[in-house]
Biopython code that builds the backbone (N, CA, C, O; Angstrom):
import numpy as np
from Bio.PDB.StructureBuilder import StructureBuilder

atoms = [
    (1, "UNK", "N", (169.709, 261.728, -66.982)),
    (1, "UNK", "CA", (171.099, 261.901, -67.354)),
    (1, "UNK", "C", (171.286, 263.305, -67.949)),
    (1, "UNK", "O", (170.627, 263.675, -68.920)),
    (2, "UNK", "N", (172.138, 264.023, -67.382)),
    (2, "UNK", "CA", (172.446, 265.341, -68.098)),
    (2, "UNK", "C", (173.859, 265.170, -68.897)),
    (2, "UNK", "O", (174.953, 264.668, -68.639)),
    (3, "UNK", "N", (173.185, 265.939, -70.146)),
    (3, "UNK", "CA", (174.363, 265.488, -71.456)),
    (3, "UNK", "C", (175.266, 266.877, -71.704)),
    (3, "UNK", "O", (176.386, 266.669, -72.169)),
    (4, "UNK", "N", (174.952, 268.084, -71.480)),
    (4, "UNK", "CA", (175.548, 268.941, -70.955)),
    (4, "UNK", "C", (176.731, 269.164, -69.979)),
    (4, "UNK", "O", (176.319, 269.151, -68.819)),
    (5, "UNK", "N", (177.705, 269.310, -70.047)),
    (5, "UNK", "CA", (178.785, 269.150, -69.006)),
    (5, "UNK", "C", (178.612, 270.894, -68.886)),
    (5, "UNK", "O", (177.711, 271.451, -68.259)),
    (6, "UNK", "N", (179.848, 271.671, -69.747)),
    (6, "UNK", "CA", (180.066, 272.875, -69.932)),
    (6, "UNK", "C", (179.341, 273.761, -71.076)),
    (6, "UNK", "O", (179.077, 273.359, -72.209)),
    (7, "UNK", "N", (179.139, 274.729, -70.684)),
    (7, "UNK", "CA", (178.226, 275.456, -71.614)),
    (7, "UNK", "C", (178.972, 277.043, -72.008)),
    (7, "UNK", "O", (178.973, 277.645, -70.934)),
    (8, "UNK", "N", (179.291, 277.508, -72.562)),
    (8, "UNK", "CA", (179.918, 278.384, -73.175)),
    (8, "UNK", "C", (179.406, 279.422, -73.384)),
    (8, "UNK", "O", (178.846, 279.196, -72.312)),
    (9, "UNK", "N", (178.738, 281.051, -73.919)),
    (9, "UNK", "CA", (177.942, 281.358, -74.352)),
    (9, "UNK", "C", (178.503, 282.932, -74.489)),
    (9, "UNK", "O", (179.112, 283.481, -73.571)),
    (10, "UNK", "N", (178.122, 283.768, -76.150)),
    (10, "UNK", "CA", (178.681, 284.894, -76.034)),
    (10, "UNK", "C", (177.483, 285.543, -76.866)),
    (10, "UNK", "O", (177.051, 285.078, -77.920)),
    (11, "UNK", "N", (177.085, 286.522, -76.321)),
    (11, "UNK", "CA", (176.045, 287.639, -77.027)),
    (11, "UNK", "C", (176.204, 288.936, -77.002)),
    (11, "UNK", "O", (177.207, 289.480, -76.539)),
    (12, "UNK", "N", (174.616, 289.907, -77.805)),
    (12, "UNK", "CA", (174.716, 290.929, -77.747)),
    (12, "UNK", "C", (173.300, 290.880, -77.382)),
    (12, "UNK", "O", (172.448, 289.997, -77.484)),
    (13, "UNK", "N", (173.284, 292.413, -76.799)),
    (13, "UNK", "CA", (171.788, 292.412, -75.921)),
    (13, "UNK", "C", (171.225, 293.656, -76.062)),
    (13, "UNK", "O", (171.938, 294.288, -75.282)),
    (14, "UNK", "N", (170.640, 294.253, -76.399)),
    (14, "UNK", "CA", (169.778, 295.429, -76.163)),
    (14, "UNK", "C", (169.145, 295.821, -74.888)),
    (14, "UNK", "O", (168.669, 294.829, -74.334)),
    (15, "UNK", "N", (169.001, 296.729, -74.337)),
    (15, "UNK", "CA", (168.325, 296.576, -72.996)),
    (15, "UNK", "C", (167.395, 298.498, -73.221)),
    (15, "UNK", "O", (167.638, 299.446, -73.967)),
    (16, "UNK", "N", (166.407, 298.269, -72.201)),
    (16, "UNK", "CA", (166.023, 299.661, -72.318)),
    (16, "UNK", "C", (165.031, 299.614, -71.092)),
    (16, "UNK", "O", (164.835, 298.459, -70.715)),
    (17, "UNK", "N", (164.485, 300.396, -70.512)),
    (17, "UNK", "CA", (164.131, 300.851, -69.398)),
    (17, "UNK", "C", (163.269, 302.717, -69.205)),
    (17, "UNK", "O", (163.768, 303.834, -69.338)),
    (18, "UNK", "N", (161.952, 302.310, -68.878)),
    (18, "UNK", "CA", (161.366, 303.403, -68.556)),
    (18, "UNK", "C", (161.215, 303.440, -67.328)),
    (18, "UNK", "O", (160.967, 302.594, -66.469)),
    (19, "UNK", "N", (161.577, 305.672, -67.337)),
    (19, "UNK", "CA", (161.196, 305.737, -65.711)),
    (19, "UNK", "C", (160.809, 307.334, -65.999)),
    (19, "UNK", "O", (160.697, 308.077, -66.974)),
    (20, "UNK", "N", (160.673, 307.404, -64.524)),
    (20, "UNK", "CA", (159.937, 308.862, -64.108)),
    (20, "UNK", "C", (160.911, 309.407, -62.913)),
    (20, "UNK", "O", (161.265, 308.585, -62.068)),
    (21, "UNK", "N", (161.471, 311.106, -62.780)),
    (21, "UNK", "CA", (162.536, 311.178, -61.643)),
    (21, "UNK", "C", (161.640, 312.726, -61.316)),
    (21, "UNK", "O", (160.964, 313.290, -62.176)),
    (22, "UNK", "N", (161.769, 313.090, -60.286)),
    (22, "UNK", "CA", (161.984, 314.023, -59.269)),
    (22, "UNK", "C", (162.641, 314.786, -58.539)),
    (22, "UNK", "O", (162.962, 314.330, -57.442)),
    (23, "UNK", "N", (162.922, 315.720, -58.771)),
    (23, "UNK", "CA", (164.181, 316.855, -57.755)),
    (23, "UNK", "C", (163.437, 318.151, -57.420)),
    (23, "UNK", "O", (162.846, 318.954, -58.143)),
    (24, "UNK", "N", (163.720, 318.092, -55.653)),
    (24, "UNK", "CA", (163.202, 318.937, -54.713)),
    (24, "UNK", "C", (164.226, 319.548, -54.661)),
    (24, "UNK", "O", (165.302, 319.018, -54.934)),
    (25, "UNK", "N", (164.119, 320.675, -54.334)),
    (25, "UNK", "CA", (165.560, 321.566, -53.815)),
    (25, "UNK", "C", (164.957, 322.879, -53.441)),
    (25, "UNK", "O", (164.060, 323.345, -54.144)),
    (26, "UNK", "N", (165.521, 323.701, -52.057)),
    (26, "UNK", "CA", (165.566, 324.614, -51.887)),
    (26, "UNK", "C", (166.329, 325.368, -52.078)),
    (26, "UNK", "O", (167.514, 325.044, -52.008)),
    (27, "UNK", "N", (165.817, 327.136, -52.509)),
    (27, "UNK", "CA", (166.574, 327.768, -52.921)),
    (27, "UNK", "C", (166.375, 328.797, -51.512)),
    (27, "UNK", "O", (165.206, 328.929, -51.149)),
    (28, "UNK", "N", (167.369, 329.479, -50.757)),
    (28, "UNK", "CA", (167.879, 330.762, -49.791)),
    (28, "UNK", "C", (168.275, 331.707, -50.311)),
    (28, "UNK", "O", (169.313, 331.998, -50.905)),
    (29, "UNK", "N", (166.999, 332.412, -49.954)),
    (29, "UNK", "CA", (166.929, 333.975, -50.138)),
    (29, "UNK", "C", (166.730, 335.208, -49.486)),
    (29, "UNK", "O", (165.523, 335.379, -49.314)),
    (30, "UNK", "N", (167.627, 336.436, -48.912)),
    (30, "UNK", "CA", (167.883, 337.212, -47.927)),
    (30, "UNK", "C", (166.278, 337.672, -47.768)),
    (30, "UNK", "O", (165.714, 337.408, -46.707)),
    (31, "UNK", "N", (165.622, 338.297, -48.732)),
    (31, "UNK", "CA", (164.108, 339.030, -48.871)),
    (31, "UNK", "C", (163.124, 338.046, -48.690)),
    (31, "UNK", "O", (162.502, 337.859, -47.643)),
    (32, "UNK", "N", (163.016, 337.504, -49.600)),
    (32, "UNK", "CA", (161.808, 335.921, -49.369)),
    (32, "UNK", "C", (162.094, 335.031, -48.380)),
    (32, "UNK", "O", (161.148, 334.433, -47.866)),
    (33, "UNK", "N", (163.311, 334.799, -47.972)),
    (33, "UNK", "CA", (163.464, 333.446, -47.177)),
    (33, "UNK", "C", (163.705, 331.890, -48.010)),
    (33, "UNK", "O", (164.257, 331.852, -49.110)),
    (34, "UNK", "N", (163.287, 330.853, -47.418)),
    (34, "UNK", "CA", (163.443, 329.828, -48.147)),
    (34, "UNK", "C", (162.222, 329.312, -49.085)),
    (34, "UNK", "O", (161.018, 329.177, -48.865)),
    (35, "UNK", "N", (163.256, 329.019, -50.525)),
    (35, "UNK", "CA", (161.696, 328.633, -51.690)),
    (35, "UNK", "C", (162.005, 327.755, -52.062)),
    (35, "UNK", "O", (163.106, 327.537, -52.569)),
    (36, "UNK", "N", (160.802, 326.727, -51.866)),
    (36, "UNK", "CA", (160.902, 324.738, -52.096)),
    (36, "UNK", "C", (160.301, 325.030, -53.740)),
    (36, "UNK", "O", (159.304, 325.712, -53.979)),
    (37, "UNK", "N", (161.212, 324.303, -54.844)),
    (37, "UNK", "CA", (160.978, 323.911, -55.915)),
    (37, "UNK", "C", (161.272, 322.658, -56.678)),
    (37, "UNK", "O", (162.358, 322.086, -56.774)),
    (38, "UNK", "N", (160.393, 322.406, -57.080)),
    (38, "UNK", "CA", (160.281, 320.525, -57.633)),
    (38, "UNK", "C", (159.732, 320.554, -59.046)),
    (38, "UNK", "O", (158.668, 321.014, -59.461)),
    (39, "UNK", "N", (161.134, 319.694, -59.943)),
    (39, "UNK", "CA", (160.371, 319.828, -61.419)),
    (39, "UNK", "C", (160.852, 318.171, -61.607)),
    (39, "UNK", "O", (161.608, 317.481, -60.923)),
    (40, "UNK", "N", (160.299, 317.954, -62.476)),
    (40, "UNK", "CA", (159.869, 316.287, -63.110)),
    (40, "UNK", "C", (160.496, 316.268, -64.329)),
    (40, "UNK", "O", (160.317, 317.048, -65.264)),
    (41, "UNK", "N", (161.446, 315.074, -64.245)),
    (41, "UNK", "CA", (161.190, 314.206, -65.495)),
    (41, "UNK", "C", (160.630, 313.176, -65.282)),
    (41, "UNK", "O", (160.904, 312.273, -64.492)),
    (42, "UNK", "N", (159.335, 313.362, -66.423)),
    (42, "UNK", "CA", (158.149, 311.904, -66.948)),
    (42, "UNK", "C", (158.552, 311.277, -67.983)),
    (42, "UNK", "O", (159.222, 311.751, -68.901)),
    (43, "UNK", "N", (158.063, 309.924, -67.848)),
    (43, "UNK", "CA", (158.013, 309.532, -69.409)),
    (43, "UNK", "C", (159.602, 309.057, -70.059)),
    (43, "UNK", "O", (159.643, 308.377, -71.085)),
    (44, "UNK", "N", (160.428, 309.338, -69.599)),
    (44, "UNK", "CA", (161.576, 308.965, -69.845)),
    (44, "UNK", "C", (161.809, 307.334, -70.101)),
    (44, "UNK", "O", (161.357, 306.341, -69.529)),
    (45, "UNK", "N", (162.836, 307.536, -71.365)),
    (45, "UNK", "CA", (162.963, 305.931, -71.807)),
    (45, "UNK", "C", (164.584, 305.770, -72.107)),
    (45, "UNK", "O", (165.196, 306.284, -73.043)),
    (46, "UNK", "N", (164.989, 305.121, -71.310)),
    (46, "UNK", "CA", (166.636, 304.594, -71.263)),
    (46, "UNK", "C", (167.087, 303.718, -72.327)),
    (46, "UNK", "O", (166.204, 302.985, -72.772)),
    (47, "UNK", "N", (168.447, 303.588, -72.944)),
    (47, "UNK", "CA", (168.235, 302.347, -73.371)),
    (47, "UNK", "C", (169.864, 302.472, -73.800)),
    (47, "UNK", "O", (170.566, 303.468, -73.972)),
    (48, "UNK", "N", (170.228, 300.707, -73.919)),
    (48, "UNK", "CA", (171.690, 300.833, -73.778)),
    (48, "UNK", "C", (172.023, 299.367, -75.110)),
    (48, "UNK", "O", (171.224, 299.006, -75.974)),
    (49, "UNK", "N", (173.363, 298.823, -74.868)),
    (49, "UNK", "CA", (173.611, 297.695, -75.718)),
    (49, "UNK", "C", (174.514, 297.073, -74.819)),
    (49, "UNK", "O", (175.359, 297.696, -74.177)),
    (50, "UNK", "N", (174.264, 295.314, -74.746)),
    (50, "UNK", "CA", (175.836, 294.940, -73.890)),
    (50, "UNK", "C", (176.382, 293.964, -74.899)),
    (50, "UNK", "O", (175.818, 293.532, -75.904)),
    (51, "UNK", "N", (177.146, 293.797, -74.609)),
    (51, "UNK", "CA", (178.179, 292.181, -75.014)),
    (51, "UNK", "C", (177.960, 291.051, -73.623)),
    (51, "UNK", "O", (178.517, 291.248, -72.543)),
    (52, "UNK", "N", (177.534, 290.497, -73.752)),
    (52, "UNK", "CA", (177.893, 289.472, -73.057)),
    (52, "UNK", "C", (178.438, 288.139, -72.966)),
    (52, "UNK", "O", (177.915, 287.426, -73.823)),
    (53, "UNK", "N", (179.407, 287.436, -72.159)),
    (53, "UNK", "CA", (179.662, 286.097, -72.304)),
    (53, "UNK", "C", (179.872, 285.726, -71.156)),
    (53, "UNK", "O", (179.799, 286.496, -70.198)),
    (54, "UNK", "N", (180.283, 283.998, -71.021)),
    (54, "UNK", "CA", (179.468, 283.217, -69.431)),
    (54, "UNK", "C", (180.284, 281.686, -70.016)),
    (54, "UNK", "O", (180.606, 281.126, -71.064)),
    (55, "UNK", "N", (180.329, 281.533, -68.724)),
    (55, "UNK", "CA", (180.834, 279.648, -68.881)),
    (55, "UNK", "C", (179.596, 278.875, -67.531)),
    (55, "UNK", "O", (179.354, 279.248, -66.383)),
    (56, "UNK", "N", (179.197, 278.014, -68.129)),
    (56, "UNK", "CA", (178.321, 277.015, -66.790)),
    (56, "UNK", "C", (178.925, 275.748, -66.606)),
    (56, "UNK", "O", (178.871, 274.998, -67.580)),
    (57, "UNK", "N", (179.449, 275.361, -65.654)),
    (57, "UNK", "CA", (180.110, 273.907, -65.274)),
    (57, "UNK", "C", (179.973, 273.342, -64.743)),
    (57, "UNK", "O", (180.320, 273.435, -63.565)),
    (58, "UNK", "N", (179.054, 271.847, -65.499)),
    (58, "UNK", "CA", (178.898, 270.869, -64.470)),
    (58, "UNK", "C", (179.577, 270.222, -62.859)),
    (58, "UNK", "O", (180.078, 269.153, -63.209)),
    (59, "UNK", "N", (179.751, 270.327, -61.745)),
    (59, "UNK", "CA", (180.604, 269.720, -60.806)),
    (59, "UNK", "C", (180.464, 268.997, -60.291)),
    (59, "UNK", "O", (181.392, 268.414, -59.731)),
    (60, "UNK", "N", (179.058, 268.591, -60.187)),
    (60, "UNK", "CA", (178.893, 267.051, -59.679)),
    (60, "UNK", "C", (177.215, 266.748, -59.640)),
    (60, "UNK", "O", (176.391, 267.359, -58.960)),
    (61, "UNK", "N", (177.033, 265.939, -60.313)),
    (61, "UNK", "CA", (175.191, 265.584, -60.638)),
    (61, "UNK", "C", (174.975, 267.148, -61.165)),
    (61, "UNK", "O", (175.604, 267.883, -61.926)),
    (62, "UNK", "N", (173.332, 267.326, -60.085)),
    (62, "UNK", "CA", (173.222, 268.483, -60.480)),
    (62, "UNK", "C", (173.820, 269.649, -59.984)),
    (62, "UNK", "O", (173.131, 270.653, -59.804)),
    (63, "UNK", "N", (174.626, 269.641, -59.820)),
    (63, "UNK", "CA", (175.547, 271.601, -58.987)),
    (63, "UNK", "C", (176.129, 272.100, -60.413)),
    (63, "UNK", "O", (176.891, 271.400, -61.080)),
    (64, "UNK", "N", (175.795, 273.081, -60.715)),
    (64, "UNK", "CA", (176.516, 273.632, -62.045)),
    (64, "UNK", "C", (177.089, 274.991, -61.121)),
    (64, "UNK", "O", (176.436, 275.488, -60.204)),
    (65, "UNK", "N", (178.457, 275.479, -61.571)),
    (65, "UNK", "CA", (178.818, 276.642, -60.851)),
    (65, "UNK", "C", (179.130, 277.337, -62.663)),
    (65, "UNK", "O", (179.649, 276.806, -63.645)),
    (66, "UNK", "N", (178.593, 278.571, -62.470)),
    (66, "UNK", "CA", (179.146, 279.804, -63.783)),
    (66, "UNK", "C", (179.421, 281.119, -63.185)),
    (66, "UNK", "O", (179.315, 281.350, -61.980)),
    (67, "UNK", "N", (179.805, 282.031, -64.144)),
    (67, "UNK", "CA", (179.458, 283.349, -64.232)),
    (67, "UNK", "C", (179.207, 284.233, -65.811)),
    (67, "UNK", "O", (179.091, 283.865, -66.980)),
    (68, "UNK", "N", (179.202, 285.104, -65.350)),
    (68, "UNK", "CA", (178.263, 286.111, -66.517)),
    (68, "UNK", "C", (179.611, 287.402, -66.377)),
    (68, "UNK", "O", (180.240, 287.703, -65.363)),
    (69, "UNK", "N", (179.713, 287.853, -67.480)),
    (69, "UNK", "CA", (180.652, 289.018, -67.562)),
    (69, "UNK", "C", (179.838, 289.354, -68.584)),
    (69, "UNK", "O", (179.266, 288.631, -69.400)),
    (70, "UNK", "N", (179.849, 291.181, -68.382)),
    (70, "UNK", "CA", (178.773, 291.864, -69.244)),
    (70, "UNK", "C", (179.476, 293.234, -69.476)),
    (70, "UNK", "O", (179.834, 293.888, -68.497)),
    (71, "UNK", "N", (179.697, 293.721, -70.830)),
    (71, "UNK", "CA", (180.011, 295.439, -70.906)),
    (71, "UNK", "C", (179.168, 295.889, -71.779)),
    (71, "UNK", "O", (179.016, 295.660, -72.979)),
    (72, "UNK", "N", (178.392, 296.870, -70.689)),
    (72, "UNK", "CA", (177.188, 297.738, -71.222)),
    (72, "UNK", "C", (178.103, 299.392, -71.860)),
    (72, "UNK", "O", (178.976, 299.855, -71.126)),
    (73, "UNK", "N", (177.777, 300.113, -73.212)),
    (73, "UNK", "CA", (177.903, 301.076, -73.995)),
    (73, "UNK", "C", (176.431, 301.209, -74.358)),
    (73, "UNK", "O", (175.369, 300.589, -74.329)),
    (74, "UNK", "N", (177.146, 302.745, -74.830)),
    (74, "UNK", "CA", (176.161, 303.378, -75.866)),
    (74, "UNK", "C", (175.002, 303.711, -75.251)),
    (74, "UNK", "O", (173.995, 303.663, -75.957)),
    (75, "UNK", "N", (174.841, 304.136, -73.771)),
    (75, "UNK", "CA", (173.639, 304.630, -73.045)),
    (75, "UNK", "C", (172.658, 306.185, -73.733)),
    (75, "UNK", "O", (173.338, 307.195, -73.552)),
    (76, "UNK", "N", (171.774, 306.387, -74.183)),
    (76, "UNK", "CA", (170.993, 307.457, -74.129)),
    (76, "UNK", "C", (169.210, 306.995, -73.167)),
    (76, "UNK", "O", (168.637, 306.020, -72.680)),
    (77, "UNK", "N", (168.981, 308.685, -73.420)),
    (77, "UNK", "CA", (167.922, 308.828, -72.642)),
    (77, "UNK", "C", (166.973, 309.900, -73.660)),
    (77, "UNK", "O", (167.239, 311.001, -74.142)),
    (78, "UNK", "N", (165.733, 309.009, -73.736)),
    (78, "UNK", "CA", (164.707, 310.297, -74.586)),
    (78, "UNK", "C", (163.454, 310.625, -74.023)),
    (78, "UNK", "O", (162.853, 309.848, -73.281)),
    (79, "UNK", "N", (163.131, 311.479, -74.266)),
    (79, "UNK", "CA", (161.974, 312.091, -73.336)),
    (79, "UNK", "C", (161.922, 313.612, -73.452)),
    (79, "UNK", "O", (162.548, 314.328, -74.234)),
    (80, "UNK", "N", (160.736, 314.073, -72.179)),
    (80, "UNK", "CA", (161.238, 315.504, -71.928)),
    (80, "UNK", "C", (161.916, 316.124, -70.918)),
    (80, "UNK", "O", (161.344, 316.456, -69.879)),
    (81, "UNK", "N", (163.286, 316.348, -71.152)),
    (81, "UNK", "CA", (163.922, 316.290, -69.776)),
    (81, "UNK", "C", (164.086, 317.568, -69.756)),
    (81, "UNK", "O", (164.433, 318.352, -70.639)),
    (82, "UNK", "N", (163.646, 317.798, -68.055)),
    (82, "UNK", "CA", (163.898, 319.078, -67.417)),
    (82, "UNK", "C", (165.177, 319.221, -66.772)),
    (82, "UNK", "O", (165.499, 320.397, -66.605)),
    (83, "UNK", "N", (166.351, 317.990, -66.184)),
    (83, "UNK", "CA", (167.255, 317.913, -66.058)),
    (83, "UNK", "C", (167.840, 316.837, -66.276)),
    (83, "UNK", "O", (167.156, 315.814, -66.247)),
    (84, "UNK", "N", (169.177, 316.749, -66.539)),
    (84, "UNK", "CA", (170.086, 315.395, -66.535)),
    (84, "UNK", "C", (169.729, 314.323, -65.607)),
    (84, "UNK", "O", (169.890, 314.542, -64.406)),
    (85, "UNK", "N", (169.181, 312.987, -66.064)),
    (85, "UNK", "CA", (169.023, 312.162, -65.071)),
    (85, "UNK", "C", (170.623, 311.328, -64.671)),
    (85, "UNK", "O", (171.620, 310.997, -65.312)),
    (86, "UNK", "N", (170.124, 311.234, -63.121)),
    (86, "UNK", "CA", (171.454, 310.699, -62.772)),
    (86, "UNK", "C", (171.845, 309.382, -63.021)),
    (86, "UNK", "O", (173.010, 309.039, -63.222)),
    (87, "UNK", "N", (170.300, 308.207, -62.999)),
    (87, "UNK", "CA", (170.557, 307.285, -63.499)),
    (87, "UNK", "C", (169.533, 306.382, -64.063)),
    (87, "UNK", "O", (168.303, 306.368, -64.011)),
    (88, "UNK", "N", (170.528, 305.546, -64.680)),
    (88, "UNK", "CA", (169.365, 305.065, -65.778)),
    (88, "UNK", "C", (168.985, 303.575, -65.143)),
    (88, "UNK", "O", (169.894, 302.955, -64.592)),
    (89, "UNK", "N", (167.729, 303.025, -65.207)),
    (89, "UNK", "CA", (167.293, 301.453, -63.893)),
    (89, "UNK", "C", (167.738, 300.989, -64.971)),
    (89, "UNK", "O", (167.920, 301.585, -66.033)),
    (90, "UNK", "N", (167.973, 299.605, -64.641)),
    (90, "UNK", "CA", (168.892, 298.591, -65.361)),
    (90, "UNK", "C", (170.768, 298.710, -66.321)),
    (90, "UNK", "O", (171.499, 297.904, -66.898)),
    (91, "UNK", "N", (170.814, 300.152, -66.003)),
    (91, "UNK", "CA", (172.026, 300.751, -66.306)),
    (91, "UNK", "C", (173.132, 301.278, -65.637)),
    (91, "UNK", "O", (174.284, 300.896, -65.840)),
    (92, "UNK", "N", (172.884, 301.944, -65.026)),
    (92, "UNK", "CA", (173.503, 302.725, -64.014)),
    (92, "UNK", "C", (173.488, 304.040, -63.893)),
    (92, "UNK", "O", (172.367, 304.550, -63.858)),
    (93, "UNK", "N", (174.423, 304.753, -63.817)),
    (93, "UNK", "CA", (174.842, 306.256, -63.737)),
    (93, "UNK", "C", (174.842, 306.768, -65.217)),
    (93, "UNK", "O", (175.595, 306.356, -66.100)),
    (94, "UNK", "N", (173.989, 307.620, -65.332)),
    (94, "UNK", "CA", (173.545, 308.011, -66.927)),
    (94, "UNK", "C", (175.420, 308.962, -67.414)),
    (94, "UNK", "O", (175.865, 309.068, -68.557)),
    (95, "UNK", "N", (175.945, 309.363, -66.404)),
    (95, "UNK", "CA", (177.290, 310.152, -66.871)),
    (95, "UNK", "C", (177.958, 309.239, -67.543)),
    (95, "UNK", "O", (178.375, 309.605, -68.642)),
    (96, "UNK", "N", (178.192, 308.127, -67.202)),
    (96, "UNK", "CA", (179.572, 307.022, -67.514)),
    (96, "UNK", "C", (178.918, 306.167, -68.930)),
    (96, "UNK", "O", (178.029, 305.316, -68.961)),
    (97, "UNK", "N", (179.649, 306.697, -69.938)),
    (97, "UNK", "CA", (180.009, 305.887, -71.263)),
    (97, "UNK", "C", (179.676, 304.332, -71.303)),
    (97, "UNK", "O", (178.787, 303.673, -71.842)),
    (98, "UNK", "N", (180.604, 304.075, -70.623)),
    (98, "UNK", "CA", (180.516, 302.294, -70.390)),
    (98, "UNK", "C", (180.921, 301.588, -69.243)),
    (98, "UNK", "O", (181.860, 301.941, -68.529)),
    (99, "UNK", "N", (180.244, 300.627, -69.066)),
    (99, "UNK", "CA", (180.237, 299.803, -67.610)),
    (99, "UNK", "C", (180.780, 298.545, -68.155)),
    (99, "UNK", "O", (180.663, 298.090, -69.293)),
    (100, "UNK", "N", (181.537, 297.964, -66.895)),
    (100, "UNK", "CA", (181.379, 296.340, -66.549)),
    (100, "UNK", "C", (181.001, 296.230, -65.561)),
    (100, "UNK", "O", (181.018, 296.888, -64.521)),
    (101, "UNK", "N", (180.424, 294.849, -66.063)),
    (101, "UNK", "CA", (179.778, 294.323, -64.591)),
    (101, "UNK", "C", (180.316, 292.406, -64.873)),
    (101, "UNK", "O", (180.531, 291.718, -65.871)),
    (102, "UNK", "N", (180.338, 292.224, -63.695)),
    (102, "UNK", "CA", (180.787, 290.109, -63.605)),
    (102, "UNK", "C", (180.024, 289.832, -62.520)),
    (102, "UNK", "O", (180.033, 290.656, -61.605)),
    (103, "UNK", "N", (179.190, 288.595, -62.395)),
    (103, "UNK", "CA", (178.760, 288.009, -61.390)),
    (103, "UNK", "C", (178.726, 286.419, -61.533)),
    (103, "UNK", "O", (178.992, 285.973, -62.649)),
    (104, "UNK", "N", (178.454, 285.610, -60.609)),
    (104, "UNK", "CA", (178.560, 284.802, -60.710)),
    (104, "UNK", "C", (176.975, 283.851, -59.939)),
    (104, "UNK", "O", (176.027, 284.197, -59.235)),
    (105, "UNK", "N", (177.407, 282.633, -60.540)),
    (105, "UNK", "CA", (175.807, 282.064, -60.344)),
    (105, "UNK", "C", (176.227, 280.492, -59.491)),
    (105, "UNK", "O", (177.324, 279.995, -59.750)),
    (106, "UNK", "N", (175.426, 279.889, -58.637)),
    (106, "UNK", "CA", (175.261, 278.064, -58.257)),
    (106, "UNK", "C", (174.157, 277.658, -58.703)),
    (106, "UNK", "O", (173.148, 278.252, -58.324)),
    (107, "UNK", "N", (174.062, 276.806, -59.407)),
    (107, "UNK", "CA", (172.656, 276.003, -59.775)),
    (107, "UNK", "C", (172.845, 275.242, -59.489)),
    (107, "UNK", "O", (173.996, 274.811, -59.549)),
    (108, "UNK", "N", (171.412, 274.261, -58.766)),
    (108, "UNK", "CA", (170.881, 272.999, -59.338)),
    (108, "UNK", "C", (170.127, 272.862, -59.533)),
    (108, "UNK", "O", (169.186, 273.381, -58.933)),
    (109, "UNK", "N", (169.988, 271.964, -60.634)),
    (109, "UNK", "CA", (169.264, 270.786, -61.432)),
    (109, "UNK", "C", (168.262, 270.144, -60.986)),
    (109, "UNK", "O", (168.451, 268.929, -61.034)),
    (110, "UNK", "N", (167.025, 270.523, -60.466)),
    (110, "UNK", "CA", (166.114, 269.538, -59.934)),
    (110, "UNK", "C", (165.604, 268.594, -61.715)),
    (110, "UNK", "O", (165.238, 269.035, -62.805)),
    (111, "UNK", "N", (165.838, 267.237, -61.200)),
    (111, "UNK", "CA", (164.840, 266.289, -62.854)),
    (111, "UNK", "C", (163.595, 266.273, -62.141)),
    (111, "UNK", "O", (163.468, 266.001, -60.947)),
    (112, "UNK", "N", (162.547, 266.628, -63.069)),
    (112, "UNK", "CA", (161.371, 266.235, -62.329)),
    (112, "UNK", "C", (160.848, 264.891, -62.954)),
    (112, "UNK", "O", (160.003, 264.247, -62.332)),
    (113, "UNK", "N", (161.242, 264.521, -63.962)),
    (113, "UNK", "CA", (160.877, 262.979, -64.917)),
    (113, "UNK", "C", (162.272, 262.529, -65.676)),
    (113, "UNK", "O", (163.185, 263.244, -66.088)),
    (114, "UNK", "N", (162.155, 261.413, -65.710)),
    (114, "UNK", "CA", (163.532, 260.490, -66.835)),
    (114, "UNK", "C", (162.927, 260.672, -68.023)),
    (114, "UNK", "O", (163.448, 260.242, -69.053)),
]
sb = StructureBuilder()
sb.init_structure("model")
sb.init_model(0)
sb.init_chain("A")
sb.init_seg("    ")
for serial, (resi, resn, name, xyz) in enumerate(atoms, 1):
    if name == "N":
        sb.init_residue(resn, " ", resi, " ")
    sb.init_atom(name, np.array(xyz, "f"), 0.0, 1.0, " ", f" {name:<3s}", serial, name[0])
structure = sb.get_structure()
């Protein structure tokens, strides 16, 4: 028996994320010709804050239908950066202040015992 019908739910979340980026680019030049240069950011560590909240609703036995609505702020990046990263994994686009994001979920319920 599930005693749960609707489930409600509102938080705050921390999130953070390490990575490593790469940029190749050529530079054209009348005397030299073309010069391939590639510098690194290593070691880089992302990290952001969201709000989140969500409804889950029972619809019949086990089928629960929800979704998740989330607004991520307050993105930085520390490390040694040789250039602006464009984006941050689990964040997005390191330019933009703040995001939303909404998705939505179907579950079921397998009981494996009463």
């Amino acid at each position: 028996m599930i005693l749960i019908k609707t489930f409600f739910f509102l938080g705050i979340r921390y999130g953070t994320s390490r990575f490593d980026e790469s940029l190749t680019y050529t530079v054209s030049d009348p005397n030299y010709g073309d010069l391939l240069f590639t510098t690194f950011n290593d070691g880089l560590t992302g990290s952001w804050f969201e709000i989140t909240t969500g409804l889950k609703v029972r619809i019949w036995k086990g089928l629960f239908l929800g979704f998740t609505g989330r607004f991520k702020f307050a993105p930085s990046v520390k490390g040694d950066i040789e250039f602006m990263p464009y984006d941050i994994p689990g964040y997005g686009l390191a330019s933009e202040n703040t995001y939303w994001g909404f998705n939505y979920q179907v579950f079921w319920r397998f009981q494996i015992r009463k």
